[in-house]
N, C-alpha and C positions, 0 to 999 in steps of 0.2 A: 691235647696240649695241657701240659701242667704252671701253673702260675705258685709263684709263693711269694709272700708280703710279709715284711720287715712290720714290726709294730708303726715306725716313722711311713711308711710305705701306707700301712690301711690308711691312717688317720690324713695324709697325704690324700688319698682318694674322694674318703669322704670327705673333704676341703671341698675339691673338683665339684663332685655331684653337690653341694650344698650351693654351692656360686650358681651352677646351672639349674638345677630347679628355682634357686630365687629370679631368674633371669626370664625365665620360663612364664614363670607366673605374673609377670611383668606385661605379657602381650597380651592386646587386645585379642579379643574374640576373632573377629574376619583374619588379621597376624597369624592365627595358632592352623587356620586353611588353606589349603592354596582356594583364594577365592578372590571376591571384587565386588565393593558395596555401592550404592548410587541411590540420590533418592529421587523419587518421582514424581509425578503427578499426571495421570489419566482421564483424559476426557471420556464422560459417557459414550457407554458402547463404541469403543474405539481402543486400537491398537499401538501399542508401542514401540518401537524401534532402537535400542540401546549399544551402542558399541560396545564387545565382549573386547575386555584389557587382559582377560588369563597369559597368563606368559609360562612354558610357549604357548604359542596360540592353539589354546584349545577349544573343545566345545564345553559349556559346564553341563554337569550332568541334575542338577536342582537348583532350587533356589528357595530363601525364609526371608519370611517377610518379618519387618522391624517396624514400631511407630506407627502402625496403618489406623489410615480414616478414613472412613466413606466406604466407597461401593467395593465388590467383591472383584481380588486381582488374582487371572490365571495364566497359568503360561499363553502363549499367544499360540495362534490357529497356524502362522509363518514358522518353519522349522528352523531351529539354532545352529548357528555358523560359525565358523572362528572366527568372523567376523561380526558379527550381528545376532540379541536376544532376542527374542519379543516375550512382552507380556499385555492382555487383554481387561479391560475392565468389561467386566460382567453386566453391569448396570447401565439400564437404557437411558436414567434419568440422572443420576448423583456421579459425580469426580472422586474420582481416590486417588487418595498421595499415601506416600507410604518410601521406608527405608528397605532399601532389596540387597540382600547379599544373595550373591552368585556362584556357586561351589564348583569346584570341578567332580 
């Protein structure tokens, strides 16, 4: 397929693509993925339980941890559901909180 552009016609585009990268670069982090953020907090050696919002209802396939303090957080031992994450805190003695995005 052949295209041809008018000199009004380029600069016409690059308009377009200028508006859409400034627009772009506008979205937050979690925005630019399909994903879904949540913040936590895990009691010692104990499992989590977090409603998966992916739409459609997916499973995610990772997750990155944001703002984290205290004990060590891993995916949970419980397999991931369209409905349901888990994630496990490692530590027998100390609480972790922490911000989790959910990627698909």
């Amino acid at each position: 397929m052949f295209f041809s552009f008018t000199r009004t016609g380029i600069q016409a585009v690059d308009d377009v693509i200028r508006v859409i990268v400034a627009g772009l670069r506008r979205l937050s982090f979690v925005e630019n993925f399909d994903a879904f953020q949540v913040s936590v907090t895990i009691p010692a050696n104990s499992e989590l339980k977090i409603r998966n919002v992916l739409q459609p209802q997916t499973i995610p396939t990772s997750f990155l941890l944001t703002n984290h303090s205290g004990a060590i957080i891993l995916k949970g031992s419980t397999e991931w559901s369209k409905e349901w994450v888990y994630l496990r805190n490692a530590s027998s003695t100390s609480t972790a909180t922490a911000d989790v995005v959910f990627f698909r």
